[in-house]
N, C-alpha and C positions, 0 to 999 in steps of 0.2 A: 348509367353511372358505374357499375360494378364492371362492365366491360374496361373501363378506362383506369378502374382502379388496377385490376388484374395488369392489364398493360404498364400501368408505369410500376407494380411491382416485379414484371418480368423485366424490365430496363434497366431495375438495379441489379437483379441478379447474373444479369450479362455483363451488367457494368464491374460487378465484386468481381466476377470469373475472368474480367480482362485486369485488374490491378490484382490479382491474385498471381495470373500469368507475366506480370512485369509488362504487359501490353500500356497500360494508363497510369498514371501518376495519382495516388488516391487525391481529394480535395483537400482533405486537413490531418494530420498526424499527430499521435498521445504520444507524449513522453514522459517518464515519471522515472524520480533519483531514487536510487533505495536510500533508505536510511541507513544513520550511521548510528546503529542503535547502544554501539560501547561508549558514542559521545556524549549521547543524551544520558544514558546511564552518571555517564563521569557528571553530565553539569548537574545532577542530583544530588550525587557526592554518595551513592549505595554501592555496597558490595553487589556483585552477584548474585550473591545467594538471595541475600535481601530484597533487591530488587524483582525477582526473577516472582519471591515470595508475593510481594506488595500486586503485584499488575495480574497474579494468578498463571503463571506458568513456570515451568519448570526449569532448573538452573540449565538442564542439557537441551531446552528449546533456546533459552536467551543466549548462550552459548556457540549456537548452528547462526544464529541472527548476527552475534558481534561476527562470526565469523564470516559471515556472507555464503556460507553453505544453503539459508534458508532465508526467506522472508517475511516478516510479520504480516496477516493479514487479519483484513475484520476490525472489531473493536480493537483487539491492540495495536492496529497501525493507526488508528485514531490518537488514540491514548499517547505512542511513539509523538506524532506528530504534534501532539498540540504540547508534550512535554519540552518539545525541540524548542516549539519558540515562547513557552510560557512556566520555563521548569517550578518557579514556586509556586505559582499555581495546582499544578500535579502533586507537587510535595506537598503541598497541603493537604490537599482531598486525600491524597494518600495515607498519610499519619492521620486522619477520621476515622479508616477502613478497618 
């Protein structure tokens, strides 16, 4: 059994090394939009500062983000994201914090 295992994990690593080289077409591809985190800002209706304050980062992090120099990641791309499509929601728990 461990024979067969070892072989088909050699089969993918030949296989990654040939769609690495542009040789094979991988099976399935990610794609992910950045967010548009001055929009979600906007449907909140907060400044900057404030906003920046409320989610725990810095006006010159939220900043690098509206600006697309930088990307949220981690809990605040969560938080970005569910703001996106649930803004009162956010704004609520928000103004609890």
């Amino acid at each position: 059994m461990e024979k067969e295992l070892f072989n088909q994990l050699l089969e993918s690593v030949k296989e990654a090394g040939e769609i690495n080289k542009g040789l094979k077409a991988p099976s399935r591809k990610f794609s992910y939009s950045p967010l548009d985190v001055k929009a979600i800002r906007n449907k909140l209706h907060y400044s900057q500062a404030k906003f920046a304050m409320l989610i725990g980062v810095s006006p010159r992090t939220l900043q690098n983000w509206e600006q697309g120099r930088r990307q949220p990641v981690g809990p605040a791309q969560v938080l970005l994201r569910v703001a996106s499509s649930n803004p009162k929601a956010v704004q609520k728990a928000l103004a609890m914090g």
